[in-house]
C-alpha positions in Angstrom: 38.2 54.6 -86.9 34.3 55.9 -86.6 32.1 54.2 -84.4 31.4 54.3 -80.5 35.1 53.7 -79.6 38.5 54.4 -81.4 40.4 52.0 -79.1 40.2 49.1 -77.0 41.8 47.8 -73.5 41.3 44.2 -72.4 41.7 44.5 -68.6 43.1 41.6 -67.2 46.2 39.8 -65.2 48.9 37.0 -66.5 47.9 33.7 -66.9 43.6 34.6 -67.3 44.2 33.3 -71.1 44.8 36.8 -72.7 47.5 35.8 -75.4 44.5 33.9 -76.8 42.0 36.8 -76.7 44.3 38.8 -78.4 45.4 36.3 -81.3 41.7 36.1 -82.1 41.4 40.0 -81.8 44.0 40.0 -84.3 42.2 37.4 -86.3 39.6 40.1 -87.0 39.9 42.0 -89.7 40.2 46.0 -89.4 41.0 45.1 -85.3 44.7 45.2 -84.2 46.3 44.5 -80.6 49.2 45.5 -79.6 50.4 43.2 -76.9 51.3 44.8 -73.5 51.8 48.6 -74.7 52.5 49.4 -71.0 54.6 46.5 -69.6 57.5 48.3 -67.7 59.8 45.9 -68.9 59.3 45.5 -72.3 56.9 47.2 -75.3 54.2 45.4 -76.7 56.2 41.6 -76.3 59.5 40.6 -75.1 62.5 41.5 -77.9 60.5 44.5 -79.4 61.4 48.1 -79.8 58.2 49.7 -80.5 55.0 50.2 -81.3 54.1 52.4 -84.3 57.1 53.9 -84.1 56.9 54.8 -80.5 60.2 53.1 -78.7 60.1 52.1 -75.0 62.7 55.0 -73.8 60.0 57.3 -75.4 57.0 55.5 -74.3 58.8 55.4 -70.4 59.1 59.4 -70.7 55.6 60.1 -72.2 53.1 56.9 -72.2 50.4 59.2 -73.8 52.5 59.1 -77.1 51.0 55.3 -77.6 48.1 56.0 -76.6 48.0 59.0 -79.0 49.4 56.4 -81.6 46.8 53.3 -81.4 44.0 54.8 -81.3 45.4 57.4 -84.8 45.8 54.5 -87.0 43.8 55.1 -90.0 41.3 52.7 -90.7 42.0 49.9 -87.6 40.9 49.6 -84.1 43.8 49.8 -82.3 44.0 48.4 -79.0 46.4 47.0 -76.1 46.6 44.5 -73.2 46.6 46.1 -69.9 47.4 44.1 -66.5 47.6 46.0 -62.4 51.4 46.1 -62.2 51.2 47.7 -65.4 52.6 51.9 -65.9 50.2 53.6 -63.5 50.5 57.0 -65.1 47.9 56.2 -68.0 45.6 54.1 -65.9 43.5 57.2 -64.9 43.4 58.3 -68.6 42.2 54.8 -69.9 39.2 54.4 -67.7 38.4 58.2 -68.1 37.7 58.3 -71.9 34.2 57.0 -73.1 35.5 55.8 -75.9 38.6 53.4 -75.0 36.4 50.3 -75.1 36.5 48.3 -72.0 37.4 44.4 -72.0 37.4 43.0 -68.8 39.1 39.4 -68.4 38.8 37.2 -65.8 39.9 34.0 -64.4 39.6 31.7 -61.0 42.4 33.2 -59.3 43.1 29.8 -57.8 44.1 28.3 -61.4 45.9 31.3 -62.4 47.9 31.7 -59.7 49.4 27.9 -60.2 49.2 28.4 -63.9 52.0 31.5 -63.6 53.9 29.8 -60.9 54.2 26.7 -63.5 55.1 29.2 -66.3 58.3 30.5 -64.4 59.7 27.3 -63.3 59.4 26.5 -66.9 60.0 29.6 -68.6 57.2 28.7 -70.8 54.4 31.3 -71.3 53.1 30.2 -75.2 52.7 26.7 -76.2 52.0 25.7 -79.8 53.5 22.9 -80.2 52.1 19.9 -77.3 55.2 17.9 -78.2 57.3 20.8 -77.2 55.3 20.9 -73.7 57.2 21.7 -70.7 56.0 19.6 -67.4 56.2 20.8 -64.0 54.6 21.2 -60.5 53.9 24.7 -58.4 54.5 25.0 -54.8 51.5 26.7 -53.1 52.8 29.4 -51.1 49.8 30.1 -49.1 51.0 34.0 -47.7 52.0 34.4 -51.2 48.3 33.7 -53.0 46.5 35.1 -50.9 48.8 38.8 -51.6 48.0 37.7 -54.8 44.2 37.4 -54.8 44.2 40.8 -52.9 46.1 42.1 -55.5 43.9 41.1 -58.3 40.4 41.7 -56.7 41.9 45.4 -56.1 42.4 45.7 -59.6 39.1 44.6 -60.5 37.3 46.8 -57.5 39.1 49.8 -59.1 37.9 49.3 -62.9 34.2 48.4 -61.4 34.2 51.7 -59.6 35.4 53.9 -62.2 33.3 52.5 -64.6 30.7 53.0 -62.7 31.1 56.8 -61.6 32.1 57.3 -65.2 28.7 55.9 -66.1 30.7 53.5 -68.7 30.6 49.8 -69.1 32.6 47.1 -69.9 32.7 43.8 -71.8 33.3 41.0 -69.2 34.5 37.8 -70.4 35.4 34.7 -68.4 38.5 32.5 -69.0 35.9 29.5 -69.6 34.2 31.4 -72.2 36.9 32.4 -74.4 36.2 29.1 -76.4 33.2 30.1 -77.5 33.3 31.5 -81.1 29.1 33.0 -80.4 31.2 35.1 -77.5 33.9 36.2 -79.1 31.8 37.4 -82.4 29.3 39.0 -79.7 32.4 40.7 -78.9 33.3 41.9 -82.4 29.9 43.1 -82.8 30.2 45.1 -79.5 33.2 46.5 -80.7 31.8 48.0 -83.6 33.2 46.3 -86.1 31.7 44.3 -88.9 34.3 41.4 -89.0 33.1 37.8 -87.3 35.5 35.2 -86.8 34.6 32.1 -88.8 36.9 30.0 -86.4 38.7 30.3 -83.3 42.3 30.6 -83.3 44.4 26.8 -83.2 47.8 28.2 -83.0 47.8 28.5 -78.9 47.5 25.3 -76.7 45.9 25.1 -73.4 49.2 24.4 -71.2 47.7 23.0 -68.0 44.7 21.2 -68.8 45.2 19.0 -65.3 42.8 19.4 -62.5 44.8 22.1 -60.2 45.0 20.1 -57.4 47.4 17.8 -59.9 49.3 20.9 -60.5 50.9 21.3 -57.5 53.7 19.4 -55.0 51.7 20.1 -52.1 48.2 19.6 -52.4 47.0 19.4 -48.7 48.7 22.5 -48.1 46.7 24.1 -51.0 43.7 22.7 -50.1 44.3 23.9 -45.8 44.8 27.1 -47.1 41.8 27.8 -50.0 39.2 26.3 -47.5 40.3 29.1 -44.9 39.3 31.8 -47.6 36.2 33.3 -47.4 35.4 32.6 -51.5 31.5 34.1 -50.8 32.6 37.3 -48.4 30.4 36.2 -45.8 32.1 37.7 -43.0 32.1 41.1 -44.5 30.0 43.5 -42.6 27.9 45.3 -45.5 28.5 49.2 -45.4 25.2 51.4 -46.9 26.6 54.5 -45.7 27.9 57.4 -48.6 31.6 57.6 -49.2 32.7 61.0 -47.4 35.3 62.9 -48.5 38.3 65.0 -45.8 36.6 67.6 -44.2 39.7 69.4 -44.7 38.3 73.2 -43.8 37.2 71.5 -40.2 41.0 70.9 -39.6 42.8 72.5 -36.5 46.9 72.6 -37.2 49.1 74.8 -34.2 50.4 77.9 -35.7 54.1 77.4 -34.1 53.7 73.4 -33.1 53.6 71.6 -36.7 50.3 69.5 -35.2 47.3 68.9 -37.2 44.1 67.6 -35.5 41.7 66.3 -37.9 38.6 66.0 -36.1 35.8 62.8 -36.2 33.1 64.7 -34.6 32.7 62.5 -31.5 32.4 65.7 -28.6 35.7 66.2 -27.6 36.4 68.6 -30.3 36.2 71.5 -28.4 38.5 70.4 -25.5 41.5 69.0 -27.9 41.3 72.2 -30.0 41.6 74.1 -26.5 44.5 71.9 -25.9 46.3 72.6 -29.0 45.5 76.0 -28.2 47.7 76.5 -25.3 50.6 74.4 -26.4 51.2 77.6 -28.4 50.2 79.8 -26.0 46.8 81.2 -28.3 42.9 81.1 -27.9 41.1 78.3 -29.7 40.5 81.0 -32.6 43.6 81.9 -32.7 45.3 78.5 -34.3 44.9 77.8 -38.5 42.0 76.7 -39.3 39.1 76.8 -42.4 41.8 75.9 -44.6 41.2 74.4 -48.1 43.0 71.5 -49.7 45.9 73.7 -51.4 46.0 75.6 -48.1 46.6 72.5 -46.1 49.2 71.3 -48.7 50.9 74.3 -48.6 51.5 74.2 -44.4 52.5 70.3 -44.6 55.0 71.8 -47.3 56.4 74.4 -44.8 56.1 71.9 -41.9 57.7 68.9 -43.0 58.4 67.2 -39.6 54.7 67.7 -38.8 52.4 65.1 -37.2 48.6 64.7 -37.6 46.2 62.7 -34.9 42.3 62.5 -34.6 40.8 60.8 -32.0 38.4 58.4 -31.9 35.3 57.1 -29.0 34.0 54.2 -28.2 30.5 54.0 -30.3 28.2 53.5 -27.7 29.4 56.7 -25.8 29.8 58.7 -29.3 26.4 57.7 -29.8 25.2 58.7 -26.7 27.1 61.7 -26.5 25.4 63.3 -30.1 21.9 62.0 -28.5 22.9 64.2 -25.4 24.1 67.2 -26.9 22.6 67.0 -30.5 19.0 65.4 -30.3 17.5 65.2 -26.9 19.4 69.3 -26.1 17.7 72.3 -28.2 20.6 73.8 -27.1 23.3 75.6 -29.8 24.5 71.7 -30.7 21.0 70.8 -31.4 20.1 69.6 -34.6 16.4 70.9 -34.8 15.2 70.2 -38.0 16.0 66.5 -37.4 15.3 66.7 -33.8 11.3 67.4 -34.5 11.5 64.6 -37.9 12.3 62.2 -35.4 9.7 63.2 -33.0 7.2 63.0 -35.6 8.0 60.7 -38.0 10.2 58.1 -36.1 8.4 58.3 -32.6 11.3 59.3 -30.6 9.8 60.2 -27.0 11.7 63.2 -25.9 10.3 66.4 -25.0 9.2 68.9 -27.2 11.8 71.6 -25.6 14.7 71.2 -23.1 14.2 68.2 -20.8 13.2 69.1 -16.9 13.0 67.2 -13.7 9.9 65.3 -15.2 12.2 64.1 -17.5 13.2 60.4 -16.0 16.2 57.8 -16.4 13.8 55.4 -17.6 12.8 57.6 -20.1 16.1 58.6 -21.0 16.7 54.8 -21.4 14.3 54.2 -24.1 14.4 57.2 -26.0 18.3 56.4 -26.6 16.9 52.5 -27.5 14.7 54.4 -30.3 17.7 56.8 -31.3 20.1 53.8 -31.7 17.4 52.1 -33.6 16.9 54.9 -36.2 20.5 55.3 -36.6 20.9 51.7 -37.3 18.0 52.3 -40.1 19.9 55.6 -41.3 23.1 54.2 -41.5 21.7 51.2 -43.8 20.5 54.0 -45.8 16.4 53.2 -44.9 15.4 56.9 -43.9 15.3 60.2 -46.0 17.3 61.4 -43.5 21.3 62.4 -44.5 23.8 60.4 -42.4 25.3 63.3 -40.4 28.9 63.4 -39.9 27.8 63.6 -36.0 26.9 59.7 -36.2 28.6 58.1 -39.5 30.9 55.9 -38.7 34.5 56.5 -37.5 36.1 54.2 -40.0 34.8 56.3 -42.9 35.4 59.0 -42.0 38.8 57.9 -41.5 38.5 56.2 -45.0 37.9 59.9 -46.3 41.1 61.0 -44.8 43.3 59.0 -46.8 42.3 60.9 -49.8 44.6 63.2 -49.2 46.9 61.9 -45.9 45.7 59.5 -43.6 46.6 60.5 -39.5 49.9 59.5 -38.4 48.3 59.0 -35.1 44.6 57.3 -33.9 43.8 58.5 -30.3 41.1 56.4 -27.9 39.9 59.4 -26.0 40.3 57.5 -22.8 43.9 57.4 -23.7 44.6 61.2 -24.2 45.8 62.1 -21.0 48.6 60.1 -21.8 48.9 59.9 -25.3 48.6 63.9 -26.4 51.4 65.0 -24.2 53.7 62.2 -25.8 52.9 63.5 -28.9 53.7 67.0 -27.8 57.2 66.0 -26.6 57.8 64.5 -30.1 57.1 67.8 -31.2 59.2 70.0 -29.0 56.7 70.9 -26.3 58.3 69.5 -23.2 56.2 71.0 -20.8 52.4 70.6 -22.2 49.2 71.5 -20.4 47.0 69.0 -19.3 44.7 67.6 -21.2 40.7 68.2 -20.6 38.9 65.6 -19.0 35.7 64.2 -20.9 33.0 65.6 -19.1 29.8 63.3 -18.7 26.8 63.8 -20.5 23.9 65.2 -19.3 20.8 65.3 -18.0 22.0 61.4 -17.8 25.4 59.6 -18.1 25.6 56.5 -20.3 26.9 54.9 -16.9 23.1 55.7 -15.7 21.1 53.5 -18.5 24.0 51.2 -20.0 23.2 47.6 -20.4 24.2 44.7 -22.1 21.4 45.2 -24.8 22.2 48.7 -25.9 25.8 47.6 -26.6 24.5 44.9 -28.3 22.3 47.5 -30.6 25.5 49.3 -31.0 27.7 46.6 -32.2 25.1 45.8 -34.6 25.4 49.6 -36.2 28.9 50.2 -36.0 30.0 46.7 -36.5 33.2 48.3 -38.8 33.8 50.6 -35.9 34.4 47.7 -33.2 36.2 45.5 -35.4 38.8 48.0 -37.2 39.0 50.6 -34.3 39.6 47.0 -31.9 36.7 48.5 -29.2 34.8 45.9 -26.9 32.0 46.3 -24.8 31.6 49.8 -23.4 31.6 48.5 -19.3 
């Protein structure tokens, strides 16, 4: 097949109306679909063996083989129905290749949900016949829909993503819209192909056409549930900041103890590493670390009842901390490139070299106001200025863990003293060392300046922090 694309994929879940996008795909001449190709249960449609000569016990031991197969077929545009529960293995390989054209179905969630629950207490998924209709009611299982929203908005995050880092697009087409023959042809023509439909297909009923709330036995119970979803999102906290990946080289595992630390750079680094350190009886330098992904693979592989922590700080003290030690310090922690920016460009009212006795709490009070207000700016991705791993925030970084193992274990650094030696014990180490003590910051502690409007500030940068990480106010 020449042209931008040699196959096709509609996208989409049970019940969003795809039997009748395909049957008018197939109603176009030169186009061919070929059911749900990657069903785990069955090939193509229930009761068949193949598809272009491919059989299921093939297709389960290599799914590229039908790939390989549509899209060879001399002369037609080959294509297939793909849904989320669908074989995983080719997923990565669809939305990878350019020139698998992307058909993205959709559907209220609400009406397809009741549409399959109807479907399976009828064991009716085709109707062509509306004297041979099948009448029955759903029960709304509340738990149940909402796994099954999550489910499908998952799906659909995932094919909007790739897409986009792909630099592809897709063809998205509503349930609604499917009866609209200018759509469908607008579809042929972005397909490539010459073919228009002169009608839309007849054979396939519409098997619910009831209002939903008709649909079901219990009604109130559907209508309790739907109105505690949050249809627009409005309680999500927006996040601006890049996606960061795991900084695997800056991960600290013993060299006898199978115990990873995987760091969030928060300023107790130092002290856990030293801790680890003497569990084993070796200098901070002396444990593994600097290692790359295959390296790090390779010691979970020869440690497998290892155990991996990081440890996490209340935001307001991280962020002071990194102002401390980072900004207002020109000491070896000091970020001096950004230090002078901000005393240029953002007006930050710190001294020009280490702070003396001229330096005051009251100023030390405000310039941590104007710090928390440009992180606030940086993090929403306002400045020119990167967002240093110092001062993103601790939920993604963890999110950039689970790339390749998220920690076993999330440590408050007020709780080490009790929660590091437990985790030593699991390990073996009966008898392990104390662990450091934060020590406060300096020239001021956060105890010196706090008040109820800097945690305010700080709940308003590191919203995702306080919520996931379950932190309230500082004092």
């Amino acid at each position: 097949m020449t042209g931008a694309f040699h196959s096709f994929v509609v996208l989409a879940d049970m019940r969003t109306g795809s039997n009748f996008l395909e049957a008018n795909l197939n109603a176009l001449e030169g186009v061919t679909c070929h059911g749900e190709a990657f069903n785990p249960h069955f090939i193509g449609y229930p009761n068949k063996d193949d598809i272009l000569g491919v059989s299921q016990h093939v297709r389960d031991s290599d799914p590229m083989q039908v790939l390989t197969a549509i899209r060879s077929q001399p002369g037609v545009l080959g294509g297939f129905r793909y849904f989320h529960d669908h074989d995983p293995r080719v997923l990565d390989c669809i939305l990878d290749d350019p020139r698998i054209a992307k058909i993205v179905l959709t559907r209220n969630p609400l009406d397809s949900y009741v549409s399959l629950k109807i479907a399976r207490s009828t064991g009716q998924w085709k109707l062509t016949n509306v004297a041979r209709r099948k009448d029955a009611k759903a029960e709304f299982d509340g738990a149940e829909f909402g796994a099954y929203v999550e489910a499908v908005q998952e799906f659909q995050v995932t094919i909007l993503n790739r897409l986009q880092r792909n630099g592809q697009t897709a063809f998205y087409i509503a349930y609604e819209d499917l009866q609209d023959l200018d759509v469908m042809n607008g579809l042929a023509a972005w397909l490539g192909t010459s073919a228009r439909l002169g009608a839309l297909d007849e054979s396939l009923k519409r098997q619910n056409p009831a209002p939903v709330v008709s649909k079901v036995s219990n009604p109130e119970e559907m209508m309790e549930a739907v109105a505690g979803l949050d249809r627009f999102n409005l309680t999500r906290t927006p996040n601006f900041e890049p996606r960061r990946g795991p900084a695997v080289p800056g991960y600290v595992a013993g060299v006898v103890t199978p115990i990873l630390y995987m760091p969030i750079k928060c300023g107790v680094e130092a002290d856990v590493t030293r801790w680890i350190g003497a569990l084993d009886k070796v200098e901070p330098d002396g444990l593994i670390s600097g290692m790359s992904q295959k390296q790090l693979r390779q010691w979970r592989k020869h440690n497998p009842a290892h155990r991996s922590f990081t440890v996490v700080r209340h935001p307001l003290a991280r962020a002071h901390s990194i102002f401390c030690r980072s900004i207002l310090s020109t000491g070896a922690d000091s970020l001096g490139q950004i230090r002078k920016t901000l005393r240029r460009r953002f007006d930050l009212q710190i001294p020009a070299t280490e702070p003396d006795d001229t330096y005051t709490r009251e100023d030390h009070r405000a310039a941590f106001e104007q710090f928390l207000l440009f992180l606030k700016a940086n993090l929403a991705g306002q400045t020119a200025i990167r967002v240093d791993a110092r001062w993103a925030s601790q939920t993604q970084v963890i999110a950039g863990f689970a790339e390749l193992g998220s920690p076993d274990l999330i440590i408050r650094d007020h709780e080490m003293a009790d929660d590091l030696p437990w985790l030593a014990r699991k390990l073996g180490r009966l008898s392990p060392g104390p662990v450091p003590r934060v020590v406060a910051d300096r020239p001021y502690s956060l105890q010196d300046i706090y008040d109820a409007k800097l945690e305010s500030l700080s709940r308003s940068i590191y919203a995702r922090d306080y919520m996931t990480l379950g932190f309230g106010d500082w004092a």
